[in-house]
N, C-alpha and C positions, 0 to 999 in steps of 0.2 A: 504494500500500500504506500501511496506517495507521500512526502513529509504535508502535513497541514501549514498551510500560510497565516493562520489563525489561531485561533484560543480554540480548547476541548468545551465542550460543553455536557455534561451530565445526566441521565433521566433514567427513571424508573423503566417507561416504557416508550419507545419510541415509534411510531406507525408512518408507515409509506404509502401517501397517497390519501390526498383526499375528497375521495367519493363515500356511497354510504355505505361500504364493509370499515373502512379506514373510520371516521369518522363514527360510527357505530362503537367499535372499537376502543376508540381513545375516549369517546363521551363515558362507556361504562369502567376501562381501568382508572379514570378520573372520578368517576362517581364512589370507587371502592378504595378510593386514597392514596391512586399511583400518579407521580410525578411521568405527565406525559406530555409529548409533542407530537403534532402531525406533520409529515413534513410536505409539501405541495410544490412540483416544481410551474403549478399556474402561476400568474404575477397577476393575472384580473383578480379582481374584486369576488366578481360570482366564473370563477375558472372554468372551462369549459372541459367535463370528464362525461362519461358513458351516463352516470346517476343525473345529470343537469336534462339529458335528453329522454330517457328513459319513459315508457306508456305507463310504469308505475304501478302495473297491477301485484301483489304478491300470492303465489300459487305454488303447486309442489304439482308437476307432469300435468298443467290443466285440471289440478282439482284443487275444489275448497278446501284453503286448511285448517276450516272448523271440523272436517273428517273423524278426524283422532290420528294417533300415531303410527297407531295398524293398519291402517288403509292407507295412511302416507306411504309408510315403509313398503307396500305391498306395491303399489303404483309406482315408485322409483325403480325398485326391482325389474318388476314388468318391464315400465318404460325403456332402460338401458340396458333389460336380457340378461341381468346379472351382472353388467359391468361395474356400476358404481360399488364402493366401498361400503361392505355391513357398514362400519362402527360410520362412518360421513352420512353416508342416508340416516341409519337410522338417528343419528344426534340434527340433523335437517329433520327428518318428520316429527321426533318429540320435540322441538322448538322453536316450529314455523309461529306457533300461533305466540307462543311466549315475547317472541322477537316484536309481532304486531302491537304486541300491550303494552312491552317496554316501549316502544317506540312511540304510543300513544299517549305513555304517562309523563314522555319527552314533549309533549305537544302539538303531534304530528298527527293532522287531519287525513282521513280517509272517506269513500262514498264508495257504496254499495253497487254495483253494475249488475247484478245478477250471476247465473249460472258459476265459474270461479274466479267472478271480480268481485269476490265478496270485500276485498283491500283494496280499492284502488288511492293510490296517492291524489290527495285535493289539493287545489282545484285542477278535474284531469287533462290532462294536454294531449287526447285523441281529439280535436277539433274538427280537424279537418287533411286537405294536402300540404304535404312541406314539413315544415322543420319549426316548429311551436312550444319554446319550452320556457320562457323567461315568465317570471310569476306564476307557475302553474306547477304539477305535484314534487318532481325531483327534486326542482330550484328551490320552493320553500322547504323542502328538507333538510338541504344541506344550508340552507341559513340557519336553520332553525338548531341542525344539530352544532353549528358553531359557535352561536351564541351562549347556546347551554354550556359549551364546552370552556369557552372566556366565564362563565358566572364561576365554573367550578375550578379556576384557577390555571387552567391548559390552553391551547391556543393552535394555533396551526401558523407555520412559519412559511411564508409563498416565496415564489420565488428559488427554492430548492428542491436539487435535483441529488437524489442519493446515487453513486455512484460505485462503491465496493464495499463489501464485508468483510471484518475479520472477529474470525470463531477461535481465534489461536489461543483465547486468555479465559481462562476457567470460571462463567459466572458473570462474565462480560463481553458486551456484542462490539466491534469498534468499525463505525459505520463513516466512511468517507464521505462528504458531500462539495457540491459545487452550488453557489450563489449564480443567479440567472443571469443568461448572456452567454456560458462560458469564456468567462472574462479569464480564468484561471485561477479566482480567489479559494483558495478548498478551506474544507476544516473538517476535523475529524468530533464526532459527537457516540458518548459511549452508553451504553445499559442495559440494563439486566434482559432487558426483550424486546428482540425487534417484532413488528409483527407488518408482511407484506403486505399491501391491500391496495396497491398499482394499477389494478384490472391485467387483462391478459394481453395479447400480443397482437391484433387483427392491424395496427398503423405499424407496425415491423414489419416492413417492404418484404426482405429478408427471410425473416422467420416465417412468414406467411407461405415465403416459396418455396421454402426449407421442409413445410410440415403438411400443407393446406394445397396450394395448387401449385403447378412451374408457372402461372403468367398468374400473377398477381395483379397485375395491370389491368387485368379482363376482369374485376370484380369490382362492385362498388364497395370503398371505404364505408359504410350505413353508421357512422360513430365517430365522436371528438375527436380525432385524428392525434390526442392523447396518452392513448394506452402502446405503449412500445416496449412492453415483455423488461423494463430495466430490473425489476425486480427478480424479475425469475433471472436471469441471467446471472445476478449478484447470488442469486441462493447457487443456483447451478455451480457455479467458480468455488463454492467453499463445499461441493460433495451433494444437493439437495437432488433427489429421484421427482422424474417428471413423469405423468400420468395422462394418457388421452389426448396427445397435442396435436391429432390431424384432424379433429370435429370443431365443429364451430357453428354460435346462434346467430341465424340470417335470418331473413326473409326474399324470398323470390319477388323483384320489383320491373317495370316497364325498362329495357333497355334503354332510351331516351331517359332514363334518371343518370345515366353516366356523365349528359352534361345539359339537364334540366334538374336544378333546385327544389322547383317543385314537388316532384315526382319522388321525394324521399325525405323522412324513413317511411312516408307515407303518402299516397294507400299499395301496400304492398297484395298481392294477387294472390295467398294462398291458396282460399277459399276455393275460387274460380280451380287453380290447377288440382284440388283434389278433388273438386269433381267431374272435371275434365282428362284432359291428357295432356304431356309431355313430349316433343318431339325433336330431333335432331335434325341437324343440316339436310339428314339423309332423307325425314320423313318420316321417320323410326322411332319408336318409343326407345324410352331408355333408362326407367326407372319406374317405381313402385310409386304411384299416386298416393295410395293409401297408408302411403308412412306418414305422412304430411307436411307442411311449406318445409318446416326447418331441416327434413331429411332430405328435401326436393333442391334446396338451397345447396346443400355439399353435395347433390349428386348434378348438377349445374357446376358447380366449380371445378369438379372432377373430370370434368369431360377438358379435352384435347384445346376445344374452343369454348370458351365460357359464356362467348357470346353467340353462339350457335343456336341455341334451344328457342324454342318458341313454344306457348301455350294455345292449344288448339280447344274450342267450344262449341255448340250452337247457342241457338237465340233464346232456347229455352234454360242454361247454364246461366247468360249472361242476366236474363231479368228475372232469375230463382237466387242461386250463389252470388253472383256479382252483388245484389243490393243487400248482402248482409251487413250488419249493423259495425260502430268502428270504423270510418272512415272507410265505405264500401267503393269497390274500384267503378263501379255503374253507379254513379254517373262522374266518379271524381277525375279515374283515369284520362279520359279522353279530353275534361275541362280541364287538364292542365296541362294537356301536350303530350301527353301519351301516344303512341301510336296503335290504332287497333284498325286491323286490317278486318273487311267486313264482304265476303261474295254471298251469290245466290247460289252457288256448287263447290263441293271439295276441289275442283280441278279450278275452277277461276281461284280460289281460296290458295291451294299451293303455288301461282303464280303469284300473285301477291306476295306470297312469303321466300320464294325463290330457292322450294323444294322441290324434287320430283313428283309430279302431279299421278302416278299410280301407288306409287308407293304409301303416302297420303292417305288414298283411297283403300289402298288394300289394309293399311292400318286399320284406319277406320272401323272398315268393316268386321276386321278381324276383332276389334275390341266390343262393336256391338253386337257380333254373335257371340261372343265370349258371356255376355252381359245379360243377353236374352237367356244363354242354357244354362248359366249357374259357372261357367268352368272360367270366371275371372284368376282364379287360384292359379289355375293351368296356366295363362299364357306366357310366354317368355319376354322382357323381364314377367313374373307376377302383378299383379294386383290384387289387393288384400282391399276385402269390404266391412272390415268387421269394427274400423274407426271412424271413416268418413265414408255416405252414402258414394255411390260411382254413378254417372247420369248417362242416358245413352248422348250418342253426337247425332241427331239426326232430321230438327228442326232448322231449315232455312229464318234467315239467313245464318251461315258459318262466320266463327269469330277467331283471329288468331291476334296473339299480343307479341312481340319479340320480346325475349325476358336477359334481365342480366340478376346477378346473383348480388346482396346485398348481404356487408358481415358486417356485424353490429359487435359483437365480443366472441373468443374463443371460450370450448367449453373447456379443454384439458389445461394443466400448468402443472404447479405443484405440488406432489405430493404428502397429502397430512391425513393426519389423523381425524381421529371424532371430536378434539378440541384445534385442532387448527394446526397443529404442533408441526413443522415442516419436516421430514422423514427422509434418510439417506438411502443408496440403494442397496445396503442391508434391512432397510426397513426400522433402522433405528431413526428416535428422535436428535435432532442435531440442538441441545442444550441452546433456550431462550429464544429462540428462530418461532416466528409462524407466518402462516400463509391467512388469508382471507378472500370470500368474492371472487373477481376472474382472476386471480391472482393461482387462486388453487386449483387441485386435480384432484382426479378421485368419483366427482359427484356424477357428471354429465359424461354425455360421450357414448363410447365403444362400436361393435359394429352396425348397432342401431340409430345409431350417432341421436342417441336418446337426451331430449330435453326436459331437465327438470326446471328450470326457473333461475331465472339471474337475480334477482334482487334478492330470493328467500336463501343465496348464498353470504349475506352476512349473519346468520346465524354463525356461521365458524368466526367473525369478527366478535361477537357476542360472547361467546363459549371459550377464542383465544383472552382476553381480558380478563376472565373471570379465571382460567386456568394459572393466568401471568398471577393474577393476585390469592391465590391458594380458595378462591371461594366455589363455595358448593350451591349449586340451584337449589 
């Protein structure tokens, strides 16, 4: 580690990054009587991280988590095939709801949306198309949780960028930093517990290419263009095991969002593709509809050309699915520049789209006789109907969308335990170190490229704190 230009500075506990794991985090080691700091390499005011943009809802795999624990735990399981971590699921489904209460004895307004927006952050910023988040649920969260944070003696220092760890000194973390600019000014700052809480790696050009796709270029950035993996890097260099790093939570959005504003984070097009189809350059399906957007999202990114795929409808898809509720793409799409390609035949419709017009057709057809006998299971890829209904294609007029893939946060990072604790790859805890948020690994992911929930991942922000300060829930 480089000499510090500066004075050492001290803490109990120190937290990187602040959105709402970080910030979650450092409000409760300060509530329990730890000297702590958050460190933010924003220099705004209201810094612009993944939690500032965020829809706000809190959920475990799309369900309520007024559920109970058993049915959480059962539905992550499910959700990710086994991949997530017992002791990480199940300390997420016993303390989703725990985390809403703390957070609401914090101050922090919620409204009821139905089905499992039983949490949604107030006031919500699903409005409409584009990019909506200033005064509305995320924003006043993270004001909210920093005020609390200044009443309780803690603070969050902007302007820093953490930069290296050293785990060398028995009982003590000694964390390098840099003041904003990269002007050169470092300083080194020490204590008992670092805890990650960065977000994960989706604006790492890099590590994106490294883990996610070869042309990262071909994806939309859907997030603060803040989260760049420094953390996980910093745990990585002193020994820390990484878990799930080639998944990641997107949404499938209008290609024209790659340089139309409007078009993003919203209205992105799930809906529509699971209950349509998916098709490639070729005219060819290429994936499972019925996993849904966020599995359709990484299997979009996965392909050769990310900007290849188009979403194929009819008219009875577009004014059924299209006008579901949330910022529905019928009628937002097309009012903001969207492009949606519209014939009166599969074969004008694949000129339009600048596919093979048999191929197209024989899709097509091949997926509405699939659909009419029952043997969706059968076709190659499959199609599974046992999550989202499957619509046949066969009301004039036909609708195709060009789609690009939109990555909002990775699901995999660091691997921790049931309280946060960052873990080597022996599977040992590495003394004072933890992970939170997309900062961690473990929860989401595997070959189902299974989403559990990004925001109800500060529970390990919650459970790290309380671990740092010897307290027992």
């Amino acid at each position: 580690m480089a000499q510090p230009d500066t004075h050492t500075a001290s803490y109990d506990t120190i937290v990187i990054g602040g959105g709402i794991s970080g910030l979650v985090a450092a409000n409760r080691a300060a509530e329990l009587g730890l000297r702590t700091v958050v460190l933010e390499k924003g220099t705004a005011d209201k810094y612009l991280c993944s939690s500032r943009y965020t829809g706000g809802t809190f959920h475990v795999c799309l369900t309520d988590i007024q559920v109970g624990p058993e049915k959480l735990a059962a539905a992550i399981d499910a959700t990710t095939r086994g991949f997530a971590r017992k002791d990480v699921g199940g300390a997420v489904a016993k303390d989703s709801l725990r985390l809403v209460r703390w957070l609401q004895a914090e101050g922090i307004k919620f409204v009821n949306l139905g089905h499992y927006h039983s949490f949604v952050l107030a006031p919500p910023s699903r409005t409409g198309p584009g990019l909506d988040w200033e005064g509305r649920g995320g924003d006043v969260l993270l004001r909210t949780l920093e005020t609390n944070l200044k009443k309780r003696g803690s603070h969050i220092q902007r302007g820093t960028r953490a930069l290296a760890l050293d785990v060398s000194t028995p009982g003590i973390i000694k964390l390098e930093v840099e003041q904003a600019g990269g002007t050169g000014t470092k300083s080194t700052l020490t204590a008992k517990a670092v805890v990650i809480a960065d977000g994960g790696f989706p604006a790492n050009v890099e590590l994106v290419r490294q883990h996610i796709t070869p042309v990262p270029e071909k994806i939309l950035q859907r997030n603060a263009l803040t989260a760049t993996g420094d953390g996980l890097q910093m745990a990585m260099a002193v020994g820390a095991a990484t878990l799930g790093m080639d998944c990641f939570y997107g949404h499938l959005l209008s290609r024209d969002a790659m340089n139309n504003a409007k078009l993003w984070p919203r209205p992105y097009v799930d809906s529509l593709a699971t209950s349509g189809m998916l098709v490639d350059a070729h005219g060819r399906r290429f994936a499972d509809e019925g996993e849904g957007g966020v599995y359709l999202a990484n299997a979009v990114a996965r392909l050769a050309d990310p900007l290849s795929a188009s979403l194929v409808m009819d008219h009875a898809i577009w004014q059924g699915p299209g006008t579901s509720p949330l910022v529905p793409s019928n009628p937002h799409l097309p009012n903001a520049g969207g492009t949606l390609h519209r014939a009166n035949t599969l074969a004008e419709l694949a000129a339009l789209m600048g596919v093979p017009a048999q191929a197209l057709q024989d899709t097509v057809a091949q997926y509405n006789q699939a659909l009419e006998s029952g043997t969706l299971p059968q076709l190659s890829p499959t199609r599974r109907v046992d999550r989202y209904k499957p619509w046949p294609i066969k009301v004039a007029p036909f609708y195709a969308v060009p789609l690009c893939t939109g990555i909002t946060n990775t699901m995999g990072g660091l691997m921790v335990d049931q309280d946060g604790a960052v873990l080597d790859k022996n599977g040992a805890a590495i003394p004072g170190l933890y992970a939170a948020g997309g900062a961690s690994g473990g929860l989401e992911g595997g070959p189902s490229i299974g989403y559990v929930g990004g925001l109800i991942k500060s529970v390990l922000g919650l459970r790290a704190a309380e671990k740092i300060a010897n307290f027992s829930a």
